[in-house]
N, C-alpha and C positions, 0 to 999 in steps of 0.2 A: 351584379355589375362586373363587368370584364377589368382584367388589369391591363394596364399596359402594354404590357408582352403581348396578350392574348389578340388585344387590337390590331397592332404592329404585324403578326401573324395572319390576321383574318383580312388584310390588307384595307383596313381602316384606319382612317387617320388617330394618331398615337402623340402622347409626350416623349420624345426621344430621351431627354434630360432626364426622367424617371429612374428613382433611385437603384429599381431590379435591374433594367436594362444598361444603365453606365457602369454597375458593379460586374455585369456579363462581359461589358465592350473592354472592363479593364483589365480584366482576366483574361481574356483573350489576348489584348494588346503583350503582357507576358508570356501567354505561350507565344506568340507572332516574335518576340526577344528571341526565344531561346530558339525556334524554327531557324531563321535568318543568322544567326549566330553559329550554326553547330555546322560542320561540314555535311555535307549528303552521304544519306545511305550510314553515319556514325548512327549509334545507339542514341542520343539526344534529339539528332533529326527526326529515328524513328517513333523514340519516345513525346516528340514534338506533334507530329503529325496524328499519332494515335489522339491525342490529347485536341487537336485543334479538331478533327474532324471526325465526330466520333459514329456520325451516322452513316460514314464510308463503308460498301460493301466490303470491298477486297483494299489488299492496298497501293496506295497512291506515289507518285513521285510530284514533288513540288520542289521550283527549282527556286532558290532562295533568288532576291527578297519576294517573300510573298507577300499580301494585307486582305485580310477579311476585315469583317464588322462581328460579327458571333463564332461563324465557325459550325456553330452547331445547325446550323440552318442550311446546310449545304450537304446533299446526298450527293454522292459519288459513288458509280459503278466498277465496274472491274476494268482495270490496264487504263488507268488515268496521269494523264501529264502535263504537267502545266508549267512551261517554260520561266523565263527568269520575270521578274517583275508586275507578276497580272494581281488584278486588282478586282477583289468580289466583295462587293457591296450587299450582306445576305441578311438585309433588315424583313426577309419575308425569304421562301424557298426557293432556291436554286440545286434544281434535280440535272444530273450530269451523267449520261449512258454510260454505258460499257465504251472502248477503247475510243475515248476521245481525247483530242490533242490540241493545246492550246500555245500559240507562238505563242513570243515574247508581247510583254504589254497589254496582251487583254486584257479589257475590264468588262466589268460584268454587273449591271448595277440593278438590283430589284431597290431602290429607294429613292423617292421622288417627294416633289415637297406643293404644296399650291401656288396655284398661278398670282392669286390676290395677296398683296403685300401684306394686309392684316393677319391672313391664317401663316405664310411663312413667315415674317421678320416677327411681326409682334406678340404673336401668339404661339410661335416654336410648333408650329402643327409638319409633323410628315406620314408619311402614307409610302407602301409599297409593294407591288405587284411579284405576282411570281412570274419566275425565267424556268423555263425546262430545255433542254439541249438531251438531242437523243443519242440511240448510238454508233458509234462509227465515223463521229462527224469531225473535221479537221479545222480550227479557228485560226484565223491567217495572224500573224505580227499587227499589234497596235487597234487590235477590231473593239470598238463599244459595242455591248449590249444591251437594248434599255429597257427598262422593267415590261412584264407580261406579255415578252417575248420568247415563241417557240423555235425550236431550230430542229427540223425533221430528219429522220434516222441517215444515214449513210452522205450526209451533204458538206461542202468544204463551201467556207467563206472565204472570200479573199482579204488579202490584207489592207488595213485602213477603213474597213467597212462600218458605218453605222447603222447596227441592225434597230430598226425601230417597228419592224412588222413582222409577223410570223415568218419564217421561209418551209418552206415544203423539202418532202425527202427527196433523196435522189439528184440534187441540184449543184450547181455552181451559182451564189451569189455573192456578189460587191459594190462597191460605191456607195455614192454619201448622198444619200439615203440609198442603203441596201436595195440591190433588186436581183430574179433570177436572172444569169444571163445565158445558162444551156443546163441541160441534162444530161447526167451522169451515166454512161454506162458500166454498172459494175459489173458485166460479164467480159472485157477486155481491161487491160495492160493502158492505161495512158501515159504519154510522159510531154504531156503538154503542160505542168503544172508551172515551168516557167512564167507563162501569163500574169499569176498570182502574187508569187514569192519575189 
């Protein structure tokens, strides 16, 4: 029989309340203290971050306040940065390339709950899909991410986007509901990126 965790991971619906899982969220919530507390770049912040993200390839900058859910559920590539305020929800895997970049206020949320009142309110049932973000890719200010959604290598979201669908590499996508709105070309210089920001 699976525990908890195992479920919640396998993106099966889980008991969140479960004793293994709230004792993970609580420990985390302490290192998320001492993150958000320690200036950037001190020995505490770094000691913070080693500690909150341990499956980071290389290392990361996270600009306080930050908030996960585990911490541990979240890969992270090399030359990572994630502006002031973003929010990862990593109740299942949120894999994150090489040099991506996340304004302010992104969230990011692999955790989702059921439609029918009975499996959410009365029964505390959730479920959560994985997010993968490749590399090179640029997340605009305030963008949601919503569970088992992919973001293709070299692509910039514009700000305020709610990605609810895959996006492809190579792109410029925005709006609420996310969609492509040109292709990138990375053999030239742009500096149209006013549009977004």
């Amino acid at each position: 029989m699976k525990t908890e965790k195992e479920k919640m991971l396998a993106g099966e619906p889980y008991m969140a309340w479960d004793k293994e899982l709230f004792a993970e969220r609580a420990q985390c919530r302490k290192t998320l203290q001492k993150l958000n507390n320690a200036l950037p770049n001190s020995d505490d912040w770094k000691e913070a971050i080693k500690t909150l993200l341990p499956n980071a390839r290389s290392e990361v900058y996270l600009e306080p306040p930050f908030r996960c859910d585990y911490g541990s559920n979240i890969i992270v590539g090399a030359n990572f940065y994630a502006n002031f305020n973003c929010v990862v929800l990593d109740v299942n895997t949120v894999e994150i390339g090489d040099n991506v970049m996340f304004a302010p206020n992104v969230q990011v949320y692999t955790a989702s709950h059921p439609l029918d009142v009975k499996g959410r309110v009365e029964e505390g049932i959730e479920f959560g899909l994985p997010i993968k973000i490749g590399n090179n890719v640029w997340i605009g200010g305030g963008v949601i991410i919503c569970p088992g959604v992919t973001i293709g290598d070299n692509s910039v979201i514009g700000a305020g986007a709610v990605v609810i669908k895959d996006i492809p590499a190579n792109v410029v996508a925005a709006g609420n509901p996310c969609r492509v709105i040109k292709a990138i070309d990375n053999s030239v210089v742009s500096k149209d990126s006013n549009l977004l920001w």
